[in-house]
N, C-alpha and C positions, 0 to 999 in steps of 0.2 A: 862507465864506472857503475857497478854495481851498487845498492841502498844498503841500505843497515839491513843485519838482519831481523824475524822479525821476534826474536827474543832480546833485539838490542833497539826497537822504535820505542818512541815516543807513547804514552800510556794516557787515555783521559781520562782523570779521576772525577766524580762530579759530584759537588758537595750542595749536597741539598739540607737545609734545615726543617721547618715545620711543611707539614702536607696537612692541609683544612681550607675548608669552603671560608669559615671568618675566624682566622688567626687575631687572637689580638695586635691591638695595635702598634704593640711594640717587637713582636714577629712577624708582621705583615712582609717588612720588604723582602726580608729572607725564606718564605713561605713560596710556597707553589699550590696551584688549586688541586683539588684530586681530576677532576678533569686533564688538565695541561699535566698531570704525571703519566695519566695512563696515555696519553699522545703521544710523549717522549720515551713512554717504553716501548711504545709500537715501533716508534722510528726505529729506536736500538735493536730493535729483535726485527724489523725485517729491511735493517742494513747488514743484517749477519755479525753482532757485536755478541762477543761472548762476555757477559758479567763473570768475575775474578772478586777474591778478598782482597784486603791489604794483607793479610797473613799469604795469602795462596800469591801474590805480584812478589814480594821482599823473597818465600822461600824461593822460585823460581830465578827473580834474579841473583840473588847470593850464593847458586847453587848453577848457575848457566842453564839453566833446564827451559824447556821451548815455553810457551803461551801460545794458549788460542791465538792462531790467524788475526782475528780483529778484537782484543782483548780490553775491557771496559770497567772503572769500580764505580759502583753505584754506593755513595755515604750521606749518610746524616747525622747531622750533630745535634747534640745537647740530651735530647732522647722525647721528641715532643709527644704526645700520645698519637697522632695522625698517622704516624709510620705503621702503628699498628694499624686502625680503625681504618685507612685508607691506602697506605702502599702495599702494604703486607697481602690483598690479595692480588693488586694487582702484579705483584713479583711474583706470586706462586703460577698467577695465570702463564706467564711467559717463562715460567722456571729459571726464574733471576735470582741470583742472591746480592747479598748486600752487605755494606759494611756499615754497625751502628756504634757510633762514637759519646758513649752515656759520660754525661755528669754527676757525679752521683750523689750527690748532696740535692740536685734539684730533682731528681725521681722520690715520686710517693711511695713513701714507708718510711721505715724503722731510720733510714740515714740520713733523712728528708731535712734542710736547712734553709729552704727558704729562697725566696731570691727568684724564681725561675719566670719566667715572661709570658707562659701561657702553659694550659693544660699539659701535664707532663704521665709520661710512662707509668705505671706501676711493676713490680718489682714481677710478679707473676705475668703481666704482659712480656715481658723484656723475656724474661724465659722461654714463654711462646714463641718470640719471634729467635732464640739462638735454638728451640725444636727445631724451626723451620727452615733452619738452613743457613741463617745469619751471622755472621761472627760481629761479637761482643767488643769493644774495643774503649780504651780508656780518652776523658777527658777533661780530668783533673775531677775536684772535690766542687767546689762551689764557683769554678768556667769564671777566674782571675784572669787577668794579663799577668801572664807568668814571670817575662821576664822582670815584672816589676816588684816581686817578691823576696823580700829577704831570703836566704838559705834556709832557714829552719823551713818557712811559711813555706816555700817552694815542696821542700822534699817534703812536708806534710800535701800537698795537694797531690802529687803525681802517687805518692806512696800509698796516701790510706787509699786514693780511689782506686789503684791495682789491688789493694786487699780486699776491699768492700767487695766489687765485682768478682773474686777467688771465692770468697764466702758465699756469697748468693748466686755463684752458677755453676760453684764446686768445680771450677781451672780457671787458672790466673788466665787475663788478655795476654794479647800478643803483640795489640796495635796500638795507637794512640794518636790524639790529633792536639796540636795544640789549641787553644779557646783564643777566638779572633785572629788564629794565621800565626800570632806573637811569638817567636823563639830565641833564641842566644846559644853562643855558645855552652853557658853554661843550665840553660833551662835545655839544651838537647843532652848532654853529660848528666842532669840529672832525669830523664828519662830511660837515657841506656841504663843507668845504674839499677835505675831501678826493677830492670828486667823485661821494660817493653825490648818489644824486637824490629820496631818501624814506626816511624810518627807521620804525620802528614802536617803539611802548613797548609799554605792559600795561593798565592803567587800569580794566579790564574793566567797558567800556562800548561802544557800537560807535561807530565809527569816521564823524569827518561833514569835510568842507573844513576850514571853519572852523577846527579844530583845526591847520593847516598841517603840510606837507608832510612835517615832522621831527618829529613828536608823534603818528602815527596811533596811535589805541589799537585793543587786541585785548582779547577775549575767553576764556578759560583753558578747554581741555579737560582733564579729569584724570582719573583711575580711578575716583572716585567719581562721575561725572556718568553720571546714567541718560537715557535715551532723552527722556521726559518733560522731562526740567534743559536736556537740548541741544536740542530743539526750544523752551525758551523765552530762552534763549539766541541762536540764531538769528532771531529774532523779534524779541527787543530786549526782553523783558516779563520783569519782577521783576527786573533786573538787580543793583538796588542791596541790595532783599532777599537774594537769593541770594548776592553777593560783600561784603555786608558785613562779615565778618569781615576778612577780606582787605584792606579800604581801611582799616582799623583797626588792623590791624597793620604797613600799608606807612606811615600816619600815623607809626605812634609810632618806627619805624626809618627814616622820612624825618632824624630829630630828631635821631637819633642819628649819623646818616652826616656831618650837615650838622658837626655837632662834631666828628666825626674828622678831615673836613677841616680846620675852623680849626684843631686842634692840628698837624695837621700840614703847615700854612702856616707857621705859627709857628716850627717847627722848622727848614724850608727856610731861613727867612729868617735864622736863627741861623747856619746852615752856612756 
């Protein structure tokens, strides 16, 4: 019996957050060194992985249209500065592009709100890197746990950050990632609404159609992953081994969120 084909495999999506040599402490575990990035790009580029958007993966599938043979999305969240100072050349060396998923309340400038966990993007960097090739992609205004959002609070997070990013790159995104993996039915309803055209979670598992358009899962780089963990990573093999701890504790704090909200439905509804 023949495999799927291979506009219909399994995709690795690989979410990376901060790239720096000394990440603050509170981005450390999610941080990768710029060394161990450019290792991991050599891997990809001479296992034959062709880096994709999340714009370029959603049109192709929603559209049946092929993908590179060994097709890969390279993302970061939040919009640290290192992506510039440190990924940015090593992407151009291997003619990679990338997917950057800003928060925009935590990039320096004019929309700046505070909050953000270590040295962050500027608003003319960010530009530099969508010259370079990068697609711009939204997440949220000040990176909440969405689903724990009132309605107004929610549609204000996902909306003003698609305008902020229209305003300062002159085109609306097209992507979006939710902050900390967190979604709902109705924090993916109000994404679509809002004009994004594909979201990504966490899941860390890779990424296939089937999952639709507002659920792609990604796969977690972090300081701790050696060369060895990211090429089986990339591959799709021991996934569940490797990130079980992870799905065991995003279980038990699924459990717990789902109860913060009904209390605090209850309490709206009292108001």
């Amino acid at each position: 019996m023949s495999g799927p084909s291979v506009a219909q495999r399994p995709v690795p999506i690989l979410m990376y957050h901060s790239v720096a040599r000394t990440p603050a402490r509170a981005a450390y575990g999610l941080s990768v060194s710029p060394e161990a990035f450019d290792e991991q790009m050599r891997l990809l580029d001479g296992f034959g992985f062709t880096p994709v958007t999340a714009e370029q993966l959603a049109a192709a599938w929603r559209a049946g249209r092929p993908l590179p043979p060994k097709p890969v999305l390279i993302t970061f969240d939040d919009g640290y500065e290192g992506v510039h100072r440190y990924a940015l050349p090593t992407l151009l060396e291997h003619g990679f592009t990338a997917t950057l998923f800003a928060s925009t309340g935590w990039l320096r400038g004019a929309h700046e709100t505070g909050g953000a966990l270590d040295l962050m993007l500027s608003w003319d960097q960010v530009r530099e890197l969508a010259a370079a090739g990068l697609e711009i992609g939204g997440h949220s205004h000040t990176h909440p746990q969405l689903d724990q959002l009132t309605d107004d609070r929610l549609w204000f997070e996902v909306q003003h950050c698609r305008e902020v990013l229209a305003a300062e790159l002159d085109h609306p995104p097209v992507s979006f990632a939710y902050p900390y993996g967190y979604s709902s039915r109705r924090v993916r309803g109000a994404v679509r609404t809002a004009g994004f055209g594909v979201s990504l979670a966490v899941g860390n598992t890779l990424a296939a159609r089937r999952q639709g358009p507002y659920a792609l899962e990604r796969v977690t780089v972090r300081r701790t992953t050696g060369i060895a963990d990211f090429e089986r990573l990339v591959e799709g093999r021991g996934l569940g081994r490797h990130f079980a701890g992870d799905r065991a504790l995003t279980k038990g704090y699924a459990v717990v969120r789902r109860s913060r909200r009904v209390v605090r439905k209850v309490i709206e509804a009292r108001v």
